[in-house]
C-alpha positions as CSV (number, residue, x, y, z in Angstrom):
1,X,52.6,78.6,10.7
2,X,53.1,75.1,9.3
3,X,56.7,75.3,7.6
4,X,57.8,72.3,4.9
5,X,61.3,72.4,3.1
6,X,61.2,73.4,-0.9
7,X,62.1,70.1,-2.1
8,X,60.6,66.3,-1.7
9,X,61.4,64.4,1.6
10,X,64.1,63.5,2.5
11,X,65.9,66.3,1.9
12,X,69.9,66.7,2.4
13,X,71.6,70.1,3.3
14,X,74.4,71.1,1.6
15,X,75.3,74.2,3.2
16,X,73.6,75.4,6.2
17,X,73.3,79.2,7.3
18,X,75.9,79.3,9.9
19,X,78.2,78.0,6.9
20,X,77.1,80.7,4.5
21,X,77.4,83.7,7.3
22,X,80.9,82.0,7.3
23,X,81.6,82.3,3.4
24,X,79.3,84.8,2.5
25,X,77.4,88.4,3.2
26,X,74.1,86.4,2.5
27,X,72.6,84.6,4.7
28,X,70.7,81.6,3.8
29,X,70.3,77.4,3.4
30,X,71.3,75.1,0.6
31,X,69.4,71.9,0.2
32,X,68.7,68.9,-2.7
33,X,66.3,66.5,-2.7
34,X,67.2,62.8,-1.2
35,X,64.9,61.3,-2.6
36,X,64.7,58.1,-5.0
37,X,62.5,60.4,-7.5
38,X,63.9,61.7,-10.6
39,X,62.3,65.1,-11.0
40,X,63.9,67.7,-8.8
41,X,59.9,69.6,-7.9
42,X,60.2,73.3,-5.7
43,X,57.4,73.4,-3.2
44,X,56.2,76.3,-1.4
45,X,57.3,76.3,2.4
46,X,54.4,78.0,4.2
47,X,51.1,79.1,3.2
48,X,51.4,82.3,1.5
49,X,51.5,84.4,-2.0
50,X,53.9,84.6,-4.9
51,X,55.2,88.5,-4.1
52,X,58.0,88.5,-7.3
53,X,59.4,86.2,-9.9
54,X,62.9,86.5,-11.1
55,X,63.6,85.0,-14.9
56,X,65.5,87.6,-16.4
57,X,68.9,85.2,-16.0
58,X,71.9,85.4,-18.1
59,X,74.5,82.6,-17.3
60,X,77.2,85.1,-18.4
61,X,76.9,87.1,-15.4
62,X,76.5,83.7,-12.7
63,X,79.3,84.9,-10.8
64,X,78.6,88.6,-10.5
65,X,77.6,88.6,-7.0
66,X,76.5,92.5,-7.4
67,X,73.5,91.3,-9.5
68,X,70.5,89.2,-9.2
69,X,72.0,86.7,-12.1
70,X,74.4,85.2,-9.2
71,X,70.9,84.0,-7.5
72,X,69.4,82.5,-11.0
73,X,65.7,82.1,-11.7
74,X,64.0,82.9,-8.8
75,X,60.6,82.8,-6.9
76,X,59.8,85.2,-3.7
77,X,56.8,83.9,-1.6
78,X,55.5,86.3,1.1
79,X,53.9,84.9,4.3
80,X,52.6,86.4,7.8
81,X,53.7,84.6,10.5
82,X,52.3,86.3,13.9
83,X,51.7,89.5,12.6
84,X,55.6,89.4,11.0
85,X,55.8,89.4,7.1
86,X,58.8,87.0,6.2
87,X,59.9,86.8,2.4
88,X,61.3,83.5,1.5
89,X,63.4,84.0,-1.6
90,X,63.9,80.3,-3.4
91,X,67.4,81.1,-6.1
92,X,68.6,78.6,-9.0
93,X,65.6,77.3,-10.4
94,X,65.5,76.1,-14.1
95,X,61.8,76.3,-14.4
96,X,59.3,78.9,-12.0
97,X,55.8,77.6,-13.2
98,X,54.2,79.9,-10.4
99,X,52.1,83.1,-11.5
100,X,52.8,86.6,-9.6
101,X,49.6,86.9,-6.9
102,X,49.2,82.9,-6.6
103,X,48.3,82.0,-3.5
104,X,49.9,78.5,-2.5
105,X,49.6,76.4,0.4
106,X,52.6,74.9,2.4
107,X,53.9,72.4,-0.2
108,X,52.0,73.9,-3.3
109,X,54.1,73.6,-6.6
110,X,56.6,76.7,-7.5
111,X,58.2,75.1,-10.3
112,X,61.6,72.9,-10.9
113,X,64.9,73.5,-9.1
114,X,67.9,73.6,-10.5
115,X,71.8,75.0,-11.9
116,X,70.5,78.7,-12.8
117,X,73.1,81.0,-11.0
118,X,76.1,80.2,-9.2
119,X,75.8,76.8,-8.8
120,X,78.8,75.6,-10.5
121,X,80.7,73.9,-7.6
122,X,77.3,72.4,-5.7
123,X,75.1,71.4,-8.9
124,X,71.5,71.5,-8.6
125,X,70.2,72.6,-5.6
126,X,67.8,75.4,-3.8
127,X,69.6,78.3,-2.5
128,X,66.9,79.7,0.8
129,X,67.0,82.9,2.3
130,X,64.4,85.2,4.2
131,X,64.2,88.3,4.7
132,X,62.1,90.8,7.2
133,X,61.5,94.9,7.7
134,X,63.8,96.2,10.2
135,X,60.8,97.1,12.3
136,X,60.0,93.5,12.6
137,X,63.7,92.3,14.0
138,X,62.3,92.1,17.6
139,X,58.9,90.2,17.0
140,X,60.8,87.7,14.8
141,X,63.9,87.1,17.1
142,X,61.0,85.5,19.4
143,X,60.1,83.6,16.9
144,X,63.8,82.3,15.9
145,X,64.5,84.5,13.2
146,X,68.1,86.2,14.4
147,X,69.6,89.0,12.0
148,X,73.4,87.9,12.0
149,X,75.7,90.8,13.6
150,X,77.4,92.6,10.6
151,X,74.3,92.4,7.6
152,X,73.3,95.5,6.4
153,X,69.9,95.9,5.1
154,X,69.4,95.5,1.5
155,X,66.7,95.3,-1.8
156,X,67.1,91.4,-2.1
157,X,65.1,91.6,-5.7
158,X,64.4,94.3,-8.3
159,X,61.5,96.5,-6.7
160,X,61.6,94.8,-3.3
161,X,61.7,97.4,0.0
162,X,64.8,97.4,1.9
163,X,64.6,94.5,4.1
164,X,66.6,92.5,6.7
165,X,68.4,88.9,5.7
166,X,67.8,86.7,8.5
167,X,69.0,83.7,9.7
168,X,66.3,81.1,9.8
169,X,67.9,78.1,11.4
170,X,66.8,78.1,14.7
171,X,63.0,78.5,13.3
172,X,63.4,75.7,11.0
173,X,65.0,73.6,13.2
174,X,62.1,73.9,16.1
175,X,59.4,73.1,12.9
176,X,61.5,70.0,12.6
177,X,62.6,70.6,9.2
178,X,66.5,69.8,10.4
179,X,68.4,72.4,8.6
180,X,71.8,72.5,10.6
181,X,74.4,70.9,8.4
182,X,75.6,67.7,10.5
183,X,78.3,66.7,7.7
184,X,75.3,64.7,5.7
């Protein structure tokens, strides 16, 4: 599967997993645009299909980690990697122009990203997490998808199946995308 980050090259991470597992019972990747361009564009980061979109936000409840408001507008895009189903949830996005069922090449346009959610102390940014089915924890550890000791599975959007958070740095990192957080 050809993997590309959700924002235009070069990109900048601004908190990387091993940071969030640190800080946080989610699991997942911060990253902005470096780029020279103004607009702040959300790509798609593998071939697949737009599985659920989240615009129901209320900036009243940003910092209510115990609902999906904390995570802003968001997109999910669903993809089969190697017979695996990953779920790549893309949070605080200030514009999802994306349709439920689209199917979207690596790269294909989602929408804006932006300061939806809790995004108060890092500005505008994409928060990225993934997320598997329990049965599929062995077949995606070989493929550098690790479930951090201590996550519980969870329902990471209204609807969704209980499914695994798990740590795609490793993955990302052998696609060349270079999501460890080297102070940057």
């Amino acid at each position: 599967m050809n993997w590309k980050m959700p924002v235009a090259s070069p990109h900048r991470i601004i908190a990387g997993a091993r940071e969030h597992n640190l800080t946080s019972t989610l699991c997942g990747i911060d990253v902005v645009s470096a780029s020279a361009q103004p607009h702040r564009w959300l790509y798609a980061m593998a071939e697949g299909t737009v599985e659920y979109i989240h615009t129901a936000y209320d900036a009243r409840y940003r910092k209510q980690s115990d609902t999906y408001h904390s995570y802003g507008r968001f997109v999910v895009t669903r993809h089969d990697a190697d017979g695996v189903t990953i779920y790549v949830r893309l949070c605080n996005n200030d514009k999802i122009d994306a349709a439920l069922g689209d199917v979207l090449p690596a790269g294909g346009a989602l929408g804006i990203y932006g300061t939806t959610g809790n995004s108060d102390i890092s500005g505008a940014h994409v928060h990225i997490d993934m997320w598997i089915a329990e049965s599929d924890i062995a077949a995606a550890a070989s493929m550098g998808l690790v479930q951090p000791p201590g996550r519980r599975v969870e329902s990471p959007w209204p609807g969704a199946p209980l499914l695994c958070n798990v740590d795609p740095t490793d993955m990302l990192t052998a696609a060349g995308l270079g999501v460890i957080n080297r102070g940057a």
